[in-house]
C-alpha positions in Angstrom: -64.5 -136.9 -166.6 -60.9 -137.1 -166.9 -59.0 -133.8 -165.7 -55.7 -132.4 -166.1 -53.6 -130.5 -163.8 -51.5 -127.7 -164.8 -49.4 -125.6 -162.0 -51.1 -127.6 -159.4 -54.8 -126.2 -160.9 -56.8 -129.4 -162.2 -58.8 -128.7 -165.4 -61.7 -130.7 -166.3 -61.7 -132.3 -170.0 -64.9 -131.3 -169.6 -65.0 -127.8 -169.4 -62.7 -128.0 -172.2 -63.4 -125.9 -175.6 -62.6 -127.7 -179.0 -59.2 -125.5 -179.2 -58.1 -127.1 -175.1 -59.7 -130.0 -175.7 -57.5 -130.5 -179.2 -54.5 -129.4 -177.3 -55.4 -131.8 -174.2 -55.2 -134.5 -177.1 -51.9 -133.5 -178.3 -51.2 -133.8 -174.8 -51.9 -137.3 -174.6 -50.3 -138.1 -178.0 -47.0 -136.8 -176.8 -47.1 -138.7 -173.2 -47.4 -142.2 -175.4 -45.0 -141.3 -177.6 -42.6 -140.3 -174.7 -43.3 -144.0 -173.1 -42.8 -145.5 -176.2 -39.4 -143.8 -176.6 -38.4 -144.8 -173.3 -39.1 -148.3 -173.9 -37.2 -148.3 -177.1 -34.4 -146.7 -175.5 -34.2 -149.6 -172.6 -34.7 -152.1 -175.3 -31.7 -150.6 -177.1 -29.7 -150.2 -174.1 -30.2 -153.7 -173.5 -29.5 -154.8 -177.1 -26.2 -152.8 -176.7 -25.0 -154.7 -173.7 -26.0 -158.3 -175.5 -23.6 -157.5 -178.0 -21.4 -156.1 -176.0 -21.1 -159.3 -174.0 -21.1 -161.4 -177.3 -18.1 -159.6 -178.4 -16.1 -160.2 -174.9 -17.2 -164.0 -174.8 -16.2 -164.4 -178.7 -12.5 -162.5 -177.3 -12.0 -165.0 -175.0 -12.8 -167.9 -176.7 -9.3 -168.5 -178.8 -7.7 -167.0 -175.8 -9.0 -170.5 -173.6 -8.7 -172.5 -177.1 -4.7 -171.6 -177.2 -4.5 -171.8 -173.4 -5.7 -175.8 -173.6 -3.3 -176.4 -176.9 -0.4 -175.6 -174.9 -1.0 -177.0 -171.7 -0.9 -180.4 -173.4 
């Protein structure tokens, strides 16, 4: 019987009328979305910092390329 606490009470799903018990639900529903956002935003965040890199490395690649012309 899964329970939820609220204000340090635990409620059992139970107990719950169809009005709580479609609530509780929502409940749920929001918590996975939440996880779900947070793991898009890490995914993101990484993404971001790929391409962030990939635009540094491509910046310093003519930089090295002129650097070997004119030391020889």
């Amino acid at each position: 019987m899964p329970k939820l606490t609220i204000n340090d009470k635990d409620y059992y799903t139970d107990d719950f009328n169809e009005d709580q018990l479609s609530m509780y639900n929502e409940i749920n529903l929001a918590r996975e979305e939440k996880i779900r956002m947070q793991y898009l935003t890490q995914l993101l965040d990484a993404r971001c910092l790929m391409l962030a890199n990939t635009i540094v490395q491509i910046a310093e690649q003519p930089e090295e390329a002129d650097e070997a012309q004119t030391s020889e």
